[in-house]
Structure formats: structure tokens, C-alpha cells
C-alpha positions in Angstrom: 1.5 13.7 37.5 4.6 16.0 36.7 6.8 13.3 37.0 5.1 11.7 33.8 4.3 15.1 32.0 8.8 15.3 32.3 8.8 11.3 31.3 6.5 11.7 28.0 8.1 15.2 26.8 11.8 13.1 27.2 10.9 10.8 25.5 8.9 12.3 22.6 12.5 14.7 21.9 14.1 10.9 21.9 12.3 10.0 19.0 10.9 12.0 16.3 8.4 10.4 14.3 8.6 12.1 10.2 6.7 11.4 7.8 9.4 9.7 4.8 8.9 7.8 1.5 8.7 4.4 0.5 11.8 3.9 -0.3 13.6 5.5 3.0 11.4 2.0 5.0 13.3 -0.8 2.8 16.2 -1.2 4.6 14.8 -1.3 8.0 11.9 -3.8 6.6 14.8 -5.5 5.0 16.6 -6.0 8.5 13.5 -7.1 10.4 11.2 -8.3 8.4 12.6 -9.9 5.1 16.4 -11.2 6.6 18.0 -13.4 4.4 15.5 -12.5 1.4 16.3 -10.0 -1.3 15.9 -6.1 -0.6 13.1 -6.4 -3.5 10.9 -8.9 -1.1 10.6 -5.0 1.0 8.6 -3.4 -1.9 5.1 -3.5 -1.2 1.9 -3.1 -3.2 1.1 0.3 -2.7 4.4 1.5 -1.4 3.8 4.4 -4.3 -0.1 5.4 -4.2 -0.3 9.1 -3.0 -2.7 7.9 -0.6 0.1 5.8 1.5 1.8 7.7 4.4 5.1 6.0 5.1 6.5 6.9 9.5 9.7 6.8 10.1 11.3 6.8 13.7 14.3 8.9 14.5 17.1 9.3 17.1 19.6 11.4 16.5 19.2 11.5 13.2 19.2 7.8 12.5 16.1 5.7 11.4 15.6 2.8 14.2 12.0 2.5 12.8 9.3 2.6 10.4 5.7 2.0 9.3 3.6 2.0 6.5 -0.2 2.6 6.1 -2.2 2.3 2.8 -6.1 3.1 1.7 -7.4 -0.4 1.6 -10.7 -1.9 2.8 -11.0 -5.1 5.0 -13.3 -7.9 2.4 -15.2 -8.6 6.1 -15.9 -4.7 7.5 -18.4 -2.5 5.6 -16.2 0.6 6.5 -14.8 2.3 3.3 -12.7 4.8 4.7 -10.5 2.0 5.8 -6.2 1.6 5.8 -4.1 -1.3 6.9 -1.2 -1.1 8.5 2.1 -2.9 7.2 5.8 -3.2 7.6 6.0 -1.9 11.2 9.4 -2.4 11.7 12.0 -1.2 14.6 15.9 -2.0 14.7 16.5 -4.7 17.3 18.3 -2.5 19.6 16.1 0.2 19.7 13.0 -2.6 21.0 11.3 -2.3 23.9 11.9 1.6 24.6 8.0 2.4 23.0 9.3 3.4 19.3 6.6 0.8 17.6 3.7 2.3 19.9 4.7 6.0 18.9 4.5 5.1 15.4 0.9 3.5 16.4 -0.4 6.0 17.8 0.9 8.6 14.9 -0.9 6.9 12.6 -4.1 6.5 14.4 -3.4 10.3 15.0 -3.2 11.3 11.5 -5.8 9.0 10.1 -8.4 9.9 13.2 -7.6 13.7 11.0 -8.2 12.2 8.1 -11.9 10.9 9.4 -10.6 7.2 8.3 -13.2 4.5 10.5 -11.1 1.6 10.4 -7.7 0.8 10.9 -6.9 -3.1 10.4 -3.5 -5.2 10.4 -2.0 -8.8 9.8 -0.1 -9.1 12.9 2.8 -11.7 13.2 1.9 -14.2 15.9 4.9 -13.1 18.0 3.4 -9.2 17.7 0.0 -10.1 19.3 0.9 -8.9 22.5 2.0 -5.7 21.1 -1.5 -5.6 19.2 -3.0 -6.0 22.1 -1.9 -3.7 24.5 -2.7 -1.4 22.1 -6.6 -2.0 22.3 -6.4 -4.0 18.6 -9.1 -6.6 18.4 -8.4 -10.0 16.4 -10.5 -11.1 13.9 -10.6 -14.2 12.2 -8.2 -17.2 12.9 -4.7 -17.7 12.7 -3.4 -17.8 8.9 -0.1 -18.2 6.7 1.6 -16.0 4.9 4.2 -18.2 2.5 7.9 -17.4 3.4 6.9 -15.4 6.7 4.4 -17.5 8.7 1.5 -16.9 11.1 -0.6 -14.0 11.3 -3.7 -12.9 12.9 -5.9 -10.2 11.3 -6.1 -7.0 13.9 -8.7 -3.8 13.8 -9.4 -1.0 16.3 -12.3 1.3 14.9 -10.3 5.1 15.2 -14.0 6.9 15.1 
């Protein structure tokens, strides 16, 4: 039990999750999630609506990751107080050390404050697993987005 109480406050000084702007994401989106396209294609609808919290994930100063969350309700889920998560986004050496589940569960965090019901996603198909482990249910069937491919449509209800 200590062991992990040592683990989890290491780890949270490794990375500090702060809260940044829209612009302060594009080039990590631009790296992961639109190579080879312009920087613009990393502007998203939203990006500047007061009511979009922008993560960023730090070590040692650096940004290795980032994610985006914007007041939006699903067309299929009755819940208003809804917001969809986009643009989650970590540096490809800094994968697999839990940087893209911190900025998760910061969200959910801050948005659980915020009494928001629903949290939903498009999920690449190669970040199901990730969806998953995280307790993020799939709804609907696989679809395409043009010049990014597959998704599947994730929720969790945070209330």
C-alpha cells in the first residue's frame, strides 16, 4: 500500500497537468495528429469558446502532451451538460508512461466540479484500448473521418 502511495506521488511530480490555451495544443496536435498536413488542419471548432478548457502535460518544463474539451451535446444522449473530448495528443516518446490517462482523468476531474453528466469522444480505432481501460463505453458503429480514418464514438456518464 505505501509502495503505491510513493509510486503515484512520483509520478504525479513527473508530470504536471496545467491548464493552457488553444494555441499552446497545435503543435503537439500537429505532430501526432495532423503529420504531413498544414498546422491550420490543428485548429478546431471551438478551440476559442470560454467554455473549452485546453490540458497540457508537462515534464520539466516541456509540453509532451495535451487535450482539449469543449461544451457540446451528443445528437443521441438527452444530457445537456455534456463536453466532448478532442485532440488528446502525447509526443511519441513520452507513450506508454500514463500521460494520456492523467489528462483523462483531469478532465473528468474538473468537469465532475463542474456537475457536467456526460463526457463523450470519437476515438481513433487504434485508441480503443486506451478508451477502454478507462471505463469509456462505445456507442454506435465504426465511422470515417475524411483525411484521418476510423473512429468509434466513446461516453462514460461522470455523475
Amino acid at each position: 500500500m505505501e509502495k503505491n502511495n510513493v509510486y503515484f506521488s512520483r509520478m504525479k511530480s513527473a508530470w504536471e497537468i496545467r491548464q493552457i490555451k488553444a494555441k499552446t495544443t497545435y503543435p503537439v496536435r500537429h505532430i501526432v495528429l495532423r503529420k504531413g498536413r498544414p498546422i491550420e488542419s490543428c485548429v478546431f471548432e471551438g478551440d476559442a469558446l470560454k467554455s473549452s478548457i485546453h490540458l497540457g502535460a508537462y515534464t520539466n518544463e516541456t509540453l509532451v502532451g495535451v487535450l482539449s474539451a469543449y461544451h457540446k451535446k451528443h445528437p443521441d444522449f438527452s444530457e445537456t451538460k455534456s463536453y466532448q473530448v478532442r485532440g488528446v495528443a502525447v509526443l511519441e516518446a513520452h507513450r506508454k508512461k500514463g500521460i494520456g490517462k492523467l489528462l483523462m482523468e483531469e478532465i473528468e476531474r474538473r468537469l465532475s466540479q463542474m456537475e457536467v453528466s456526460l463526457l463523450w469522444l470519437n476515438a481513433r480505432q487504434t485508441a480503443v484500448p486506451f478508451y477502454q481501460r478507462l471505463s469509456y463505453n462505445v456507442h454506435g458503429d465504426v465511422f470515417n473521418i475524411p483525411h484521418i480514418g476510423p473512429h468509434y464514438c466513446y461516453y462514460k456518464f461522470l455523475l
